[in-house]
PyMOL CGO cylinders between C-alpha atoms (Angstrom):
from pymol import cmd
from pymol.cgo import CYLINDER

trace = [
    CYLINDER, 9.55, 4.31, 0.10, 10.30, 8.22, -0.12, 0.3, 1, 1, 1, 1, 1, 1,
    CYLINDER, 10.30, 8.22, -0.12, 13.36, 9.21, 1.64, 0.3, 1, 1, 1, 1, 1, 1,
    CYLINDER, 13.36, 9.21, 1.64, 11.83, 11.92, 4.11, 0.3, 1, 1, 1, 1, 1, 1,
    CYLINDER, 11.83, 11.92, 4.11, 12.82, 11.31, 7.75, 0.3, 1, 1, 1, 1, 1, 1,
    CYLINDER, 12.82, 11.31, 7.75, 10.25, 12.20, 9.83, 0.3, 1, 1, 1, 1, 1, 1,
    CYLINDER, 10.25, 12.20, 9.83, 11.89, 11.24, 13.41, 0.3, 1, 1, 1, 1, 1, 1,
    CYLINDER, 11.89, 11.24, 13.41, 8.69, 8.92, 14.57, 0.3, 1, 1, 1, 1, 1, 1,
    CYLINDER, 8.69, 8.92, 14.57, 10.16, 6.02, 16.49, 0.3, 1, 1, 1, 1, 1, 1,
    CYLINDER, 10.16, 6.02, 16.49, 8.18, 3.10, 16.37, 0.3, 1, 1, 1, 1, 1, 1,
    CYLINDER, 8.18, 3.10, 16.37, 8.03, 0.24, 18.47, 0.3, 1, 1, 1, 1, 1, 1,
    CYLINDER, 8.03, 0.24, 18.47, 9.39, -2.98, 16.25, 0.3, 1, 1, 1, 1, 1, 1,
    CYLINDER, 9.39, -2.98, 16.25, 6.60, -5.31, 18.17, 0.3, 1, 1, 1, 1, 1, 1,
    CYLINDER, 6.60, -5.31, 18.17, 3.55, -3.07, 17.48, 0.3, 1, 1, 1, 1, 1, 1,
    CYLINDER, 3.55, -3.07, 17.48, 4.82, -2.52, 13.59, 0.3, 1, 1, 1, 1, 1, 1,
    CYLINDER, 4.82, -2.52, 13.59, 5.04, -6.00, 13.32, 0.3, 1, 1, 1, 1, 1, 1,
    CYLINDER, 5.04, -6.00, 13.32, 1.28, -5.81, 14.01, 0.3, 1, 1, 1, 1, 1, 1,
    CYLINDER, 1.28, -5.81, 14.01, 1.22, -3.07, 11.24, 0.3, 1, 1, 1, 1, 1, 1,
    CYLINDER, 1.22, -3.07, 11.24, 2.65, -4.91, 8.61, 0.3, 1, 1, 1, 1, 1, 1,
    CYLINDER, 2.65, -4.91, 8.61, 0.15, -7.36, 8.16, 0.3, 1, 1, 1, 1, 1, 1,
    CYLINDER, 0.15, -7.36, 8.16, -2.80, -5.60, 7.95, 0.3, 1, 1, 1, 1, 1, 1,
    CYLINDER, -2.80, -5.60, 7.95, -0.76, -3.33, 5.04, 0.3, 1, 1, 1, 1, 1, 1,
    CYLINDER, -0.76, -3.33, 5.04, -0.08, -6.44, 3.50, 0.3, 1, 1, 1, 1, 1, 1,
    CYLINDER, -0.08, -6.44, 3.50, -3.91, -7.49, 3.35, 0.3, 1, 1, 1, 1, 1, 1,
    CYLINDER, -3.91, -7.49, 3.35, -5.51, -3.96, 2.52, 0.3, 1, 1, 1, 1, 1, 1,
    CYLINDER, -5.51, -3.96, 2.52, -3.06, -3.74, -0.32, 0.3, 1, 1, 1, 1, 1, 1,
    CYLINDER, -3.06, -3.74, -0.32, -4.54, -7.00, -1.50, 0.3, 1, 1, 1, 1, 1, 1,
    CYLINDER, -4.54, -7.00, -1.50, -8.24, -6.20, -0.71, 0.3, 1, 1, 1, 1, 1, 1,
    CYLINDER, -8.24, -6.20, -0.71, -7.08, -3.05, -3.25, 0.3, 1, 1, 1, 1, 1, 1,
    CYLINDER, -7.08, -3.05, -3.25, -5.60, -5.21, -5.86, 0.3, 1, 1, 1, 1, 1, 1,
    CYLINDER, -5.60, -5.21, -5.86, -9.08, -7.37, -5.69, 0.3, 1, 1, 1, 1, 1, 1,
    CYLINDER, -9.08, -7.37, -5.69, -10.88, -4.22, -6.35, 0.3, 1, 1, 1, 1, 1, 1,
    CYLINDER, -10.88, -4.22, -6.35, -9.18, -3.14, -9.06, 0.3, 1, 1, 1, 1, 1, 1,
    CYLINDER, -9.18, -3.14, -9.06, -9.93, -6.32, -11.15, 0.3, 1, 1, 1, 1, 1, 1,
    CYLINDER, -9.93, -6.32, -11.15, -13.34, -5.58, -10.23, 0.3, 1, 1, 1, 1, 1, 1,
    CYLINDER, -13.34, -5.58, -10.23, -13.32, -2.45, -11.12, 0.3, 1, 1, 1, 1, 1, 1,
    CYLINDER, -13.32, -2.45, -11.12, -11.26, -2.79, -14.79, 0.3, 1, 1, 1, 1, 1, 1,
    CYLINDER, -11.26, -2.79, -14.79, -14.71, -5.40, -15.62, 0.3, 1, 1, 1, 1, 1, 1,
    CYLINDER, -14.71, -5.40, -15.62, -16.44, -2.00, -15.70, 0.3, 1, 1, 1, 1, 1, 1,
    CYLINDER, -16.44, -2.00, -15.70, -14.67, -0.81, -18.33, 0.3, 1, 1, 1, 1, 1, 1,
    CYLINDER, -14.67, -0.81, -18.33, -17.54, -2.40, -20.47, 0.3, 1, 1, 1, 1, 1, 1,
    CYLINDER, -17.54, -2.40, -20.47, -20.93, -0.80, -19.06, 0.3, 1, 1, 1, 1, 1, 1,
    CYLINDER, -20.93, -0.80, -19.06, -24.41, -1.88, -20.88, 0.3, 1, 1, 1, 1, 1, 1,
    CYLINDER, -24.41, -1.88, -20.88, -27.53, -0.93, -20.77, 0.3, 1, 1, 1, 1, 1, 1,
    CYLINDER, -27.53, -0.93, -20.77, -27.94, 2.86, -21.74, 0.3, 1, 1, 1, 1, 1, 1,
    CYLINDER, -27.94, 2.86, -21.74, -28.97, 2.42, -24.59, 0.3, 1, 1, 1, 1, 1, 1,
    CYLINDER, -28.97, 2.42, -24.59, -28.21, 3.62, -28.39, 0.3, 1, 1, 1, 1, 1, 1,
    CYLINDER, -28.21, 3.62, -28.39, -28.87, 7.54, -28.36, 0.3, 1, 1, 1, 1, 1, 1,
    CYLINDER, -28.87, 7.54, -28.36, -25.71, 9.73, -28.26, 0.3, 1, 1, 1, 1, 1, 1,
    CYLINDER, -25.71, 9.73, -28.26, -26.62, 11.39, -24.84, 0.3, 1, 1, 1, 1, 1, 1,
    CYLINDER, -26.62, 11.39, -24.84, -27.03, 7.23, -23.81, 0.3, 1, 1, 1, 1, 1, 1,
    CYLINDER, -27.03, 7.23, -23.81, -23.67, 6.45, -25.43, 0.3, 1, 1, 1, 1, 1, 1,
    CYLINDER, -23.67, 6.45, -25.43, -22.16, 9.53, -23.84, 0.3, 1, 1, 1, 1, 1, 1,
    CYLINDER, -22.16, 9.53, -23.84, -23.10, 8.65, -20.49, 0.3, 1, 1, 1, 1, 1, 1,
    CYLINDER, -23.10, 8.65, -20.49, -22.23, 5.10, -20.97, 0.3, 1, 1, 1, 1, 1, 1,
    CYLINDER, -22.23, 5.10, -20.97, -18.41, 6.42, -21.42, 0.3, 1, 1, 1, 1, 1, 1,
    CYLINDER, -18.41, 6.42, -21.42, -18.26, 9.14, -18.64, 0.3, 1, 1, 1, 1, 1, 1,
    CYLINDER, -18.26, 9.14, -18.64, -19.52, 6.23, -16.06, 0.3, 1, 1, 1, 1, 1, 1,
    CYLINDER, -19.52, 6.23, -16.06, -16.62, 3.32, -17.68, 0.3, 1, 1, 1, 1, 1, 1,
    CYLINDER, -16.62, 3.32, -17.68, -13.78, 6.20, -17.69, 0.3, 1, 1, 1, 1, 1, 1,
    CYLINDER, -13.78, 6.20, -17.69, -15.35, 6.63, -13.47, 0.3, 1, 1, 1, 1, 1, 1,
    CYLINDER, -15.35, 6.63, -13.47, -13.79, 3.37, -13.15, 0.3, 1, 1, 1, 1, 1, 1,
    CYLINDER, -13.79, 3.37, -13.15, -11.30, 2.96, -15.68, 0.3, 1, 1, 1, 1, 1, 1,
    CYLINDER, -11.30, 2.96, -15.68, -9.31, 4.93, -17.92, 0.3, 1, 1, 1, 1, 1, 1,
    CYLINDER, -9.31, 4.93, -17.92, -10.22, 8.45, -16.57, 0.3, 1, 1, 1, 1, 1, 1,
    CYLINDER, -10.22, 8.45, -16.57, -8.12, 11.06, -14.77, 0.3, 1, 1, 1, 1, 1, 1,
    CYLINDER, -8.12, 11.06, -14.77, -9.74, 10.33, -11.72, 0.3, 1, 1, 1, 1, 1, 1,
    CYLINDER, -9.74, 10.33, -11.72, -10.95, 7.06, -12.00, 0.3, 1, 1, 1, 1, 1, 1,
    CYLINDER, -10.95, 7.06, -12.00, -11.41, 4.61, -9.63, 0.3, 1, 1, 1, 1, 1, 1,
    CYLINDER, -11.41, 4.61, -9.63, -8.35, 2.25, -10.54, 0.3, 1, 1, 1, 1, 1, 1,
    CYLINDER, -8.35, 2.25, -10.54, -5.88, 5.13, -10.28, 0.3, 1, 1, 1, 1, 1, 1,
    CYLINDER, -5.88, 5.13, -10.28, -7.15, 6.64, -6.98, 0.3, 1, 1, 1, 1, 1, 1,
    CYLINDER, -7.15, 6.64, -6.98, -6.91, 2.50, -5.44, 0.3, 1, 1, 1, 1, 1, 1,
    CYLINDER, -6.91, 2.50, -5.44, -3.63, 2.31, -7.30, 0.3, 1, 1, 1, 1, 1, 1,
    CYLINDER, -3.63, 2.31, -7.30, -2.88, 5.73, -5.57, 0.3, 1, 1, 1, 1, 1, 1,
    CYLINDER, -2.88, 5.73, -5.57, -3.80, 4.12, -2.22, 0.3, 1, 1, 1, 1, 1, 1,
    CYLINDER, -3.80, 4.12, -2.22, -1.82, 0.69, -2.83, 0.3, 1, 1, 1, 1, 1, 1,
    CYLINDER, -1.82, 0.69, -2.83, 1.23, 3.40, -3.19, 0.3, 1, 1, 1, 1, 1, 1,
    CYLINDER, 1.23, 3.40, -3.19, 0.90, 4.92, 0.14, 0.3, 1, 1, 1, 1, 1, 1,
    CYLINDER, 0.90, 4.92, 0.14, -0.15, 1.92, 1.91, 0.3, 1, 1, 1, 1, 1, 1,
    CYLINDER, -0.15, 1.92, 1.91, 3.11, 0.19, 0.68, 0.3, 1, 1, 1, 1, 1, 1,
    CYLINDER, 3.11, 0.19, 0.68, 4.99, 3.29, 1.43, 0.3, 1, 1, 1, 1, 1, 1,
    CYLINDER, 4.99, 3.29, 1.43, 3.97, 2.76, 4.96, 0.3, 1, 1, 1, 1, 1, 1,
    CYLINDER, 3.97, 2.76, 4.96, 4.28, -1.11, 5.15, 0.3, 1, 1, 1, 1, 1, 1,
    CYLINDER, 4.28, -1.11, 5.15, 8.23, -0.29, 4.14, 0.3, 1, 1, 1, 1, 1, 1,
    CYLINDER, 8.23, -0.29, 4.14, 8.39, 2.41, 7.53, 0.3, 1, 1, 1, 1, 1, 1,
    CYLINDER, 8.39, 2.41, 7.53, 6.75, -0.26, 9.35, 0.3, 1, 1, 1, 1, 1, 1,
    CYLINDER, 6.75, -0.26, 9.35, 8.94, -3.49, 8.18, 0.3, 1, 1, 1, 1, 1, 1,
    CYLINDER, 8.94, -3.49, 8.18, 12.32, -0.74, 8.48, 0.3, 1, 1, 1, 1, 1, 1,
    CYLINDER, 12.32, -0.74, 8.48, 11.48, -0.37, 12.40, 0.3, 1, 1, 1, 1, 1, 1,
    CYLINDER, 11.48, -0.37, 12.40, 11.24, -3.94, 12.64, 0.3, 1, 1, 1, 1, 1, 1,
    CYLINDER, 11.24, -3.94, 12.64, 14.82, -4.33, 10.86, 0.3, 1, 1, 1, 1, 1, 1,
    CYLINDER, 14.82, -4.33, 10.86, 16.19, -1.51, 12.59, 0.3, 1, 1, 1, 1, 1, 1,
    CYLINDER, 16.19, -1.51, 12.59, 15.17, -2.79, 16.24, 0.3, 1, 1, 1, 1, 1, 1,
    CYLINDER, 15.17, -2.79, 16.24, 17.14, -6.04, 15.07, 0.3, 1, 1, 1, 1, 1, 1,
    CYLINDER, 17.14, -6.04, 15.07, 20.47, -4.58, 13.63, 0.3, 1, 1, 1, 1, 1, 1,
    CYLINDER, 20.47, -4.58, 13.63, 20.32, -2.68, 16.70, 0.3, 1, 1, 1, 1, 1, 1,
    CYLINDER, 20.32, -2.68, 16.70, 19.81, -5.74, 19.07, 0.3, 1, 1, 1, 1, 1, 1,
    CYLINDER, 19.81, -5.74, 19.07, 22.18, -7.72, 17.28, 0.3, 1, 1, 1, 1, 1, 1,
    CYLINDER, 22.18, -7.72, 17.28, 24.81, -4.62, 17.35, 0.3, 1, 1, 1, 1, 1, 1,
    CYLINDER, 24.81, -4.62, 17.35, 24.02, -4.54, 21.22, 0.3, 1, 1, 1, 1, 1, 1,
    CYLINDER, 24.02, -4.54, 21.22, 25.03, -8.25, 21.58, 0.3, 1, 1, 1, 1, 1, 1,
    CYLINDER, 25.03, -8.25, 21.58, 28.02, -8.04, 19.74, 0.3, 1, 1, 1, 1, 1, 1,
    CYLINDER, 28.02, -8.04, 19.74, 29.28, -4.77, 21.70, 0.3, 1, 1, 1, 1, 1, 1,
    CYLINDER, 29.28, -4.77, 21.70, 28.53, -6.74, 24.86, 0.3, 1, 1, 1, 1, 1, 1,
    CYLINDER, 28.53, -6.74, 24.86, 30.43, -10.21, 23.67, 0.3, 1, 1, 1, 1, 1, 1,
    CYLINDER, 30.43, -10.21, 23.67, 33.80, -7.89, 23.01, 0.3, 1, 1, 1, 1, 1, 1,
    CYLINDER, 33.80, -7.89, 23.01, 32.91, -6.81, 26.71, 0.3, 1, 1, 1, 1, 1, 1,
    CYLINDER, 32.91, -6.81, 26.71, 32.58, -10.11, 27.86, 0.3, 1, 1, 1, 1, 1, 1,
    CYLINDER, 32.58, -10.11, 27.86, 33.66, -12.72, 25.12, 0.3, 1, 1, 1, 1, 1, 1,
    CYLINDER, 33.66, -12.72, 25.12, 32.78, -15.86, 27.74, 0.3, 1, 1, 1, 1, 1, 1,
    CYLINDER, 32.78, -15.86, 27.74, 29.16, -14.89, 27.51, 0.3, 1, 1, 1, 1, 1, 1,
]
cmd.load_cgo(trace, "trace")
């Protein structure tokens, strides 16, 4: 996760209910991009050069190309995770915090 602090306080129960949905679009991604690397072999068009030619521009659309379809869900699994991390660091922040709030108050009063 990037290191930019960016002051949003969120409430550990509702990104609990954040991190699981990450968790499953970052699969339904993964699942895609096996789908997608099957492309890399695309039939059909034929054996003239302007068929072979467009036979490569439409498997580097999916794989292998600048802006192909693997990197740009590869792109997405990166920011989704990013924000799964945000999410899962409220949740671990909210109990340090707790627990830091029970031990202050046992020193207080060590019978409770």
């Amino acid at each position: 996760m990037s290191e930019v602090d960016v002051g949003i306080n969120l409430d550990p129960n509702i990104a609990q209910q954040l991190v699981k949905p990450c968790e499953d679009l970052i699969a339904e991604f993964r699942r895609l991009i096996v789908s997608a690397r099957k492309l890399r072999r695309v039939d059909g068009f034929g054996t003239l050069g302007s068929g072979l030619a467009l036979q490569g521009k439409f498997a580097g659309k999916a794989v292998g190309g600048p802006d192909s379809l693997v990197n740009a869900l590869e792109s997405h699994i990166a920011v989704v995770d990013d924000m799964r991390a945000y999410f899962q660091k409220c949740i671990d922040d909210a109990k340090e915090q707790e627990q830091a709030n029970v031990d202050s108050l046992r020193k207080i009063s060590p019978g409770n």
